[in-house]
C-alpha positions, 0 to 999 in steps of 0.5 A: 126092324130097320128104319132104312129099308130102302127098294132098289129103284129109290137108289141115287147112284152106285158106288164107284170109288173107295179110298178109307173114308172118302167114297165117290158115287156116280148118279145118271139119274138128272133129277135125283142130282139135282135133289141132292144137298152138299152137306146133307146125309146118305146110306150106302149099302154095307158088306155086313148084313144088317149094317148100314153106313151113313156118309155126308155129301161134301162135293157135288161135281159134273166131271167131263169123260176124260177127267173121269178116267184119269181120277179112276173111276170106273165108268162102264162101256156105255158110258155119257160124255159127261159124268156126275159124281158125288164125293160122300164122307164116312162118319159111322155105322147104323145096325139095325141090331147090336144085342138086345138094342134095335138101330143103333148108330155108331160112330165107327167103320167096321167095314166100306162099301163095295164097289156098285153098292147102291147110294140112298139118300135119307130124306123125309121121314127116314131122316126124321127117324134116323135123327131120332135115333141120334137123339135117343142114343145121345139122351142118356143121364148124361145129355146135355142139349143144344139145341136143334140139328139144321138137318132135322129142326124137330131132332133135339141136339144132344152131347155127352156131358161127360166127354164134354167136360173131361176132354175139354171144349172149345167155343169160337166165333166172331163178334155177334155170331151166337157165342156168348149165347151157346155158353150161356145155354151151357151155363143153364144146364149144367146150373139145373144139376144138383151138385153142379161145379163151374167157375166162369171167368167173366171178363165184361160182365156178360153173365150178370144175367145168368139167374137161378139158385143155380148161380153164385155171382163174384166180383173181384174187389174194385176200389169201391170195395175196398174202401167198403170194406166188402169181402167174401160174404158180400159176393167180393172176392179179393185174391191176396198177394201172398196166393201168388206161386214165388214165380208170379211174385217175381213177374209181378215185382221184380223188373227183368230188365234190371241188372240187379234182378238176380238179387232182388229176386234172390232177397225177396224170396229169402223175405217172404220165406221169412215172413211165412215162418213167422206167420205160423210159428206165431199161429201154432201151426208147427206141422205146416212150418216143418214142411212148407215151401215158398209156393205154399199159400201161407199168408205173409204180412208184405210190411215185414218184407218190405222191413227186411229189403229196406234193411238190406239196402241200406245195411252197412258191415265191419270192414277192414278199415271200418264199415262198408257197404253190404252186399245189398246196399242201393241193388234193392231200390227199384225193387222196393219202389215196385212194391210200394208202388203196387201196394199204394195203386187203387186198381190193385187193392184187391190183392193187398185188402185191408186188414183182417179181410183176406189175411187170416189162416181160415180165409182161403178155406172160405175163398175155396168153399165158395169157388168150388164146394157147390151148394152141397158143400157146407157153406157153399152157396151155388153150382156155377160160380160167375167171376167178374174180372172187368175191373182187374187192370189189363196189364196184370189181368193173365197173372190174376186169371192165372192165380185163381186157375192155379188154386182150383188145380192145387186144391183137385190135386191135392185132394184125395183120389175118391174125395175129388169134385169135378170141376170145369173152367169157362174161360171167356175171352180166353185170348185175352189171358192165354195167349199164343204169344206171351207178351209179360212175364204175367202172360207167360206164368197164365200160360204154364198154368192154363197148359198144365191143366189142359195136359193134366187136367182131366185126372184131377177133375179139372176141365176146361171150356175154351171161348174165344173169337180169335182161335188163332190168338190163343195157345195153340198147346191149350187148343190142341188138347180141347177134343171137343169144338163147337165152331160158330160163324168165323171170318178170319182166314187165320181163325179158319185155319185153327178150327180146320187144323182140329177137325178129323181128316174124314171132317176136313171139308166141314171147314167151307162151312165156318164163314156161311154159319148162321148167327146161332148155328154152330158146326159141333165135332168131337168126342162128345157128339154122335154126329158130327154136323150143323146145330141151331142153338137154343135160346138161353132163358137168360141172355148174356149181356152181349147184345150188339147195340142198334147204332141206327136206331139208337141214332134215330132216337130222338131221346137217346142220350148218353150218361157221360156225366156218370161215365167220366166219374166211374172212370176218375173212381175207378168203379162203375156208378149205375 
């Protein structure tokens, strides 16, 4: 039996237009025009028996008689001096029977309605009943819940947790609008899965409070921890120098406005080959030394390089009439100043740890278990693992990003077809690392890696969940290819227009919605979702540490005071003093 049997006098208008998805229906009926919502949903009458076609209202308007004609609409003979029309979006197909299944809702047009077919609005108990069938259709092994629709706050919110992840994601809205709140309902559900695998790349310490067996929380190491001696199996992650690709050693080292770049880059490349083969003729690794490339993650010790440049900067040759300067000589110097500087620089500590921290042939197999091997994995401690970057140096913050993004990639690519684990990227403040506009040499190696896995990701088991709230600053290649969106509140016009650029043409007038979003609603669109529309996002159990703080309240406070003593010293140590 359908659930929308609708009597003929309950009709709200007729059909009196049809172009592809856009239909317009005329109402003579005063009162129903005025019951009506944009925004909300409507039945039309179908060509095929037993299908219904479900469409949104997205603009209301009175229309003078002449104005009519001219936009073609048919209005009769006896037509009113003023018309009132409704322009209603396509978005799918209720049939009331698809095999052995009863009232199964599609999101395709198999056909459109015919002209004078009736218009129904679903409302009360229809609308209760049709939403209920989105949520049972959706509430499969794979659902993953939002929240609530706006339509229908008694529906559960459910998307397609695989057609979320393996098409990738993209969270957005400005400061305060619910955004760290929906990725910490994500975070929630996707902990509770037994052999759950998320590494979130946490730039202020928002997820902290994420709490449950579920959750693995890591620090890339300040200078506090490295003095300590801290590593992996204190929840300190230092990401060593030599996992660098060769393209990320030269951004980070050789100077590109130096006339002698070529060279520097050209010797040190043929240094740290040198320092590798070394590293494994030494170990006994004779298969790896046959076959490795300056790229492979071998370590090296960064003293030996440092040997060899200096050598060659000072290296004297036979010469005709005695010695002469080498090739080299005095070209390497700012390039060894570059690199004695970034190795005596605290805030970099974690890329050149002390010895026999992160510099052993079983450290990255250690490093790798632990980002991605899950709790089923032997030795693996957690599903979601939470990286806190706050004190990675902002200069150099997108080549570090980068660094870990890059050995997830390698480590799915490499792995065999039937042995890979899926994995998903939450990458917070995404802009912040993967600009539109590359401003260093450390932005643009981030982009080549975070576009590479946005093309590719999805056969390697790689996703990626985009969040942002400046849409309009962060790669528009790594956007386009997130075929999943959930939009919160945005106010830029710029921003606007990103999100506008990603919504179907069918959906494109959902995008007046974007600035009248409530604080935790969110507009979802993509493949993951059967309905396209507005969603209240549920609570977190666990809210990130994103809170606005009250200024007025904190001002009228008489015992509010502020730590400045300890905050001065945090920042002479370079590490936060709680």
């Amino acid at each position: 039996m359908s659930i929308l049997d609708f009597a003929d006098h309950e009709t709200l208008g007729r059909v009196q237009s049809v172009d592809t998805a856009t239909v317009i229906v005329r109402i003579d009926d005063i009162e129903a025009l005025r019951a009506i919502q944009v925004n909300r949903l409507v039945a039309l009458q179908s060509s095929l028996a037993g299908h219904k076609l479900i469409g949104v209202i997205y603009k209301i308007t009175r229309t003078a008689l002449e104005e009519a004609k001219v936009a073609d609409v048919d209005l009769g003979e006896e037509a009113h001096p003023e018309v009132n029309l409704v322009r209603v979006t396509l978005i799918g197909t209720l049939l009331d029977r698809d095999g052995s299944r009863s009232n199964v809702f599609r999101r395709t047009l198999e056909t459109v309605p015919e002209i004078d077919a009736y218009c129904f609005a679903l409302e009360g108990e229809r609308l209760t009943r049709f939403m209920s069938v989105i949520s049972d259709v959706t509430a499969g092994a794979q659902r993953l819940s939002l929240g609530a629709y706006t339509l229908d706050p008694k529906a559960e919110a459910y998307v397609n947790g695989n057609k979320l992840f393996q098409r990738h994601a993209l969270v957005v809205g400005s400061t305060g609008s619910g955004k760290s709140w929906t990725t910490a309902r994500l975070l929630e559900q996707v902990a509770e899965l037994k052999s759950a695998n998320a590494i979130v790349f946490d730039m202020h310490g928002e997820y902290a409070s994420m709490a449950g067996d579920g959750f693995v929380h890591l620090r890339v190491a300040g200078p506090g921890d490295i003095d300590a001696g801290r590593g992996l199996s204190d929840g300190i992650l230092h990401l060593p120098y030599w996992l660098m690709s060769y393209e990320a050693l030269v951004s980070m080292f050789v100077d590109r406005t130096d006339q002698n770049a070529p060279n520097q880059a050209m010797v040190m490349s043929r240094a740290i080959v040198d320092a590798k083969s070394s590293f494994l003729a030494d170990g006994g690794h004779s298969e790896i030394l046959a076959n490795f490339t300056i790229d492979s993650p071998v370590p090296f010790a960064m003293g030996s390089v440092l040997a060899t440049l200096n050598r060659l900067n000072m290296e004297m040759v036979p010469g005709a009439r005695g010695e002469k300067q080498g090739d080299f000589y005095g070209k390497l110097s700012r390039l060894i100043q570059r690199l004695e500087g970034k190795r005596t620089d605290r805030r970099l500590g974690f890329l050149f740890p002390a010895a026999s921290i992160a510099d052993g042939y079983e450290w990255l197999e250690q490093a790798v278990t632990l980002l991605l091997g899950g709790r089923a994995a032997k030795g693996g401690r957690g599903g979601v693992k939470v990286v806190d970057f706050s004190e990675v140096p902002s200069d150099i913050l997108p080549l570090i990003v980068g660094m870990v993004a890059r050995m997830t990639f390698h480590v799915q690519q490499w792995s065999a077809q039937g042995a890979r684990h899926p994995v998903a990227l939450f990458c917070d403040e995404a802009h912040l690392y993967i600009p539109q506009d590359a401003a260093s040499a450390a932005a643009e190696n981030a982009i080549a890696i975070f576009e590479r896995i946005a093309k590719e990701g999805r056969k390697y088991g790689v996703g990626l969940v985009v969040i942002s709230q400046r849409p309009a600053e962060v790669n528009r290649t790594v956007v386009s290819q997130c075929n999943n969106l959930i939009a919160m509140r945005l106010t830029n016009g710029d921003d606007q227009a990103v999100v506008r650029r990603l919504l179907p043409d069918s959906l494109g007038s959902f995008g007046e919605l974007l600035p009248v979003l409530d604080t935790g609603e969110a507009l979802v669109v993509g493949d993951a979702i059967l309905l396209p529309t507005r969603i209240r996002i549920a609570k977190p159990l666990n809210e990130p540490l994103s809170g606005t703080i009250e200024f007025w309240d904190r001002w009228a406070d008489p015992a509010a005071a502020a730590a400045l003593d300890k905050a001065v010293e945090s920042w002479r140590r370079q590490t936060l003093i709680k």
